[in-house]
C-alpha positions in Angstrom: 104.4 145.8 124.0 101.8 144.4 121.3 99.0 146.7 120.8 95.8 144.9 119.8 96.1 146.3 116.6 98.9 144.6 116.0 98.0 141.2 117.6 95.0 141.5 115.3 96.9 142.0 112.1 99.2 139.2 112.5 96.5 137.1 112.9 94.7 138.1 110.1 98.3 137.1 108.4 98.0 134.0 109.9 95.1 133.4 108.2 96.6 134.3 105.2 99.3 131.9 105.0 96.9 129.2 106.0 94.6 130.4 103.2 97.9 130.7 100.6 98.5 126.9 101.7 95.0 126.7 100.5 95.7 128.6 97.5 98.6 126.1 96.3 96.6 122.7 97.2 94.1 123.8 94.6 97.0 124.7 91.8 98.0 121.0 92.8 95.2 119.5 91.9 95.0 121.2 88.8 98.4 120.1 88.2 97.9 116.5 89.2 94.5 116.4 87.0 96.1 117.6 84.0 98.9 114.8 84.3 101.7 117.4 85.3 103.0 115.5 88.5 106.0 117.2 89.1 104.1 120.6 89.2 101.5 119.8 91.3 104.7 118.2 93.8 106.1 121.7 93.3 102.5 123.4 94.4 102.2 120.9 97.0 105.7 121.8 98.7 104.6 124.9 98.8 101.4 124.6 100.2 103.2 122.6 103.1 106.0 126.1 103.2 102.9 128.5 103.4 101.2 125.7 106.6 105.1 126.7 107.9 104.4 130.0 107.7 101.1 130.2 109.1 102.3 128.4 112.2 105.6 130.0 112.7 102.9 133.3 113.4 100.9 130.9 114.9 103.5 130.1 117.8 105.4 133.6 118.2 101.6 134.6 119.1 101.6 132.7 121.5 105.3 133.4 122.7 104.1 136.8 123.4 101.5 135.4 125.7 98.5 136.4 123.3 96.2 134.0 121.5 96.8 133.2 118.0 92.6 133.4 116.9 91.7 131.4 113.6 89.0 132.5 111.1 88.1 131.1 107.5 89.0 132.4 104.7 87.1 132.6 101.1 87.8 129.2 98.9 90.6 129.4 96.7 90.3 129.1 93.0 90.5 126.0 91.2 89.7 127.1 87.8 93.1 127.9 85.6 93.5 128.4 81.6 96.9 126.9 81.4 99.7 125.7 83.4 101.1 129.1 82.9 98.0 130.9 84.1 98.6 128.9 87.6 102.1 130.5 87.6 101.0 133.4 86.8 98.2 133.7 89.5 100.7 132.6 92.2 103.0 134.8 91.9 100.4 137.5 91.5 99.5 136.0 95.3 103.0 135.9 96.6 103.0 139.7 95.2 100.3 140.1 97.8 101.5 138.7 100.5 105.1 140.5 100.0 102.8 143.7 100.5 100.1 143.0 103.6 104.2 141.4 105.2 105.5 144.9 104.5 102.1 146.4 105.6 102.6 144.5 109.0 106.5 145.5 109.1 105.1 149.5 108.9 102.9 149.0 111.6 105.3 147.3 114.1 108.0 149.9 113.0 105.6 152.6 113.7 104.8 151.0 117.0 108.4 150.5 117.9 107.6 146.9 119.0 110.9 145.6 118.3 110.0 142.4 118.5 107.9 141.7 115.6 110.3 144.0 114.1 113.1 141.1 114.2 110.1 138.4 113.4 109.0 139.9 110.5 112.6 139.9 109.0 112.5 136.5 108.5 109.4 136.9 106.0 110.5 140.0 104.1 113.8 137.6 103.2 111.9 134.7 102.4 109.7 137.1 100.5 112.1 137.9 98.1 112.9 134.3 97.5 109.0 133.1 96.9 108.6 136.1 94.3 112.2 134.8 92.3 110.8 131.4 92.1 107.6 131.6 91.2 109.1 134.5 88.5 112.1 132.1 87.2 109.5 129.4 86.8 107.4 131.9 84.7 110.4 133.0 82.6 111.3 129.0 81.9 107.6 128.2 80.5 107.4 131.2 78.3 110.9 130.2 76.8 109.7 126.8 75.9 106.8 127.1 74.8 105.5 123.9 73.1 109.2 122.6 73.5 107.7 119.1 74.8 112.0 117.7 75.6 112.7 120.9 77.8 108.9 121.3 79.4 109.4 117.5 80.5 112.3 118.5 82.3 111.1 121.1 83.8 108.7 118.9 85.2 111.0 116.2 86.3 112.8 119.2 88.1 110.0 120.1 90.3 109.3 116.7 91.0 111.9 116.7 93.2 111.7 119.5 95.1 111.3 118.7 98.8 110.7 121.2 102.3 112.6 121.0 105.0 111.3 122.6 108.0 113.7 124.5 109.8 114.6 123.8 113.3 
């Protein structure tokens, strides 16, 4: 059974993934200011995965019979030093959101509510994968540097990265 502790804080995740879809708009537009078109695609796939998120909470809310409750959040920044820095600040926020998921995952485990138990797997996974990305993307910038050739492939490769919501 879903305590209203519970029900409270996977709302406030909710939030969170609607406010981390927020959080990658603004790195888009950034991106797409600065002339960097295939990193602000990249940002603005994932501001459409994080939407994904915030829904797929959204619904098993309401699966359970509760009511999924939206709030505001702050505004995101939309102030960054360097292409890099953007990185660098998102994957600092997908560090975040790997702990308040595993901060949910100890309270449903201590709660034995075996349900969210088996939801919440499916973010801890795709936890792992958000933090390698953003990380692998940070390890390609530093290694080219000023290398114009290899940084304009790198930008032609996130161009074409696409979401695919799943079924």
């Amino acid at each position: 059974m879903l305590s209203q502790a519970l029900l409270d804080k996977l709302n406030d995740q909710m939030n969170y993934e609607f406010y981390s879809s927020q959080v990658y708009l603004a790195m888009a537009a950034y991106c797409s200011a600065e002339s960097f078109d295939g990193f602000a695609n990249f940002f603005i796939v994932q501001a459409e995965e994080e939407k994904f998120h915030a829904m797929k909470i959204f619904h098993f809310i309401n699966t359970l019979g509760k009511r999924a409750i939206v709030s505001g959040m702050k505004d995101p920044s939309n102030e960054y030093g360097s292409l890099l820095d953007a990185f660098e600040q998102a994957y600092e926020h997908e560090q975040t959101v790997t702990r308040r998921i595993y901060d949910l995952s100890d309270m449903a485990w201590n709660e034995r509510e075996h349900a969210t138990i088996n939801f919440l797997k499916w973010f801890i996974d795709e936890q792992v994968e958000e933090e390698a990305t953003f990380d692998g993307i940070i390890q390609k910038l530093r290694r080219i540097d000023n290398d114009s050739n290899a940084f304009y492939m790198l930008d032609a490769e996130l161009a074409k990265r696409t979401f695919t919501p799943e079924a």
